[in-house]
C-alpha positions as CSV (number, residue, x, y, z in Angstrom):
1,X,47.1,11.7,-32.1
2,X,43.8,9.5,-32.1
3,X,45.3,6.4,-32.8
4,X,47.9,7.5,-30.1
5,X,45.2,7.9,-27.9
6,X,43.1,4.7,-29.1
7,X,46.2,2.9,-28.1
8,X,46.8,3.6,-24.7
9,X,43.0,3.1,-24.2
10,X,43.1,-0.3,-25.7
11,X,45.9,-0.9,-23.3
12,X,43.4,-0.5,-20.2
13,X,41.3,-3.1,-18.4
14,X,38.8,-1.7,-18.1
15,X,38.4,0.7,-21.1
16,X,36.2,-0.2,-23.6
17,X,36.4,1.6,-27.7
18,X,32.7,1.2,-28.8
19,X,33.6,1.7,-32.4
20,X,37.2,2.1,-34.3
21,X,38.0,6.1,-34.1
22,X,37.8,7.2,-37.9
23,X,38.7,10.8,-37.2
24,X,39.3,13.1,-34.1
25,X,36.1,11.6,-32.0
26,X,36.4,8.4,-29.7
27,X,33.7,6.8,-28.1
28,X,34.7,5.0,-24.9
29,X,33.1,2.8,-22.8
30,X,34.3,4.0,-18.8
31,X,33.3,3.0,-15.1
32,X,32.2,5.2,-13.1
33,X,34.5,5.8,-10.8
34,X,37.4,6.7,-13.6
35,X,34.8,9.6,-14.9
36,X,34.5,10.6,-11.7
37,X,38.6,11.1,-11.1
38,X,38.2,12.5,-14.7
39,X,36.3,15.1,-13.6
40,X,38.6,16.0,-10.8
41,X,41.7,16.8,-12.5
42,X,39.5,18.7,-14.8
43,X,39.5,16.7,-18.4
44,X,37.1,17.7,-20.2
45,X,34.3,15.1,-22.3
46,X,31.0,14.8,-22.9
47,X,28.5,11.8,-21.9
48,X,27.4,9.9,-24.8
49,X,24.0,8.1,-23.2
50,X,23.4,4.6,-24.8
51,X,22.0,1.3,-24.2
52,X,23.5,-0.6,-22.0
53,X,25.2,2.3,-19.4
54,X,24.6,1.0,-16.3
55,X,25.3,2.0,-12.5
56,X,28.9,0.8,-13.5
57,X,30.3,1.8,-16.5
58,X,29.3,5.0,-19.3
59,X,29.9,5.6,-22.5
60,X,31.8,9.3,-23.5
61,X,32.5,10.7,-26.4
62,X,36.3,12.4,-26.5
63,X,36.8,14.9,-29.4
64,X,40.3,15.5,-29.3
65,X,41.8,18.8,-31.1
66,X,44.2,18.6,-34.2
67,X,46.5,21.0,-32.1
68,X,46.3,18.2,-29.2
69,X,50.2,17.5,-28.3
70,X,51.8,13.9,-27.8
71,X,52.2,14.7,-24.1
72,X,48.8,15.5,-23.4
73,X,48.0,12.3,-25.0
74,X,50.4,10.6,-22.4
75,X,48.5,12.4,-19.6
76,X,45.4,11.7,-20.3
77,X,46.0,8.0,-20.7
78,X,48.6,8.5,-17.4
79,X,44.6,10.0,-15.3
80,X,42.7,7.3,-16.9
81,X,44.7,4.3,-15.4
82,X,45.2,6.6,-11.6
């Protein structure tokens, strides 16, 4: 399911993969204002503070569960682009 996941965030404009997901972690490079609709329907991932976050854009880590479903997957990617 991460490569799943790795590819419908390649697929977005404006979602950024700081390094190739290895295992079950991504690290992702967001704008703001997608973390912030992120937050309102509830998905759940945690801020990964580096250099160069700015005002516009944050980095996150996503850890995503071996019992994570394809369709979850789908919805995640489906919130990310609005």
């Amino acid at each position: 399911m991460t490569a799943r996941l790795a590819a419908g965030l390649r697929s977005l404009p404006d979602a950024e993969l700081i390094v190739e997901p290895q295992a079950n972690e991504i690290f992702l490079r967001l704008p703001v204002a997608t973390l912030r609709r992120l937050r309102e329907e509830v998905v759940r991932f945690h801020p990964w503070p580096m250099p160069g976050d700015d005002q516009a854009s944050r980095i996150i880590r996503l850890v995503r569960s071996f019992q994570t479903t394809p369709e979850e997957v789908d919805r995640f990617i489906s919130v990310v682009l609005g």
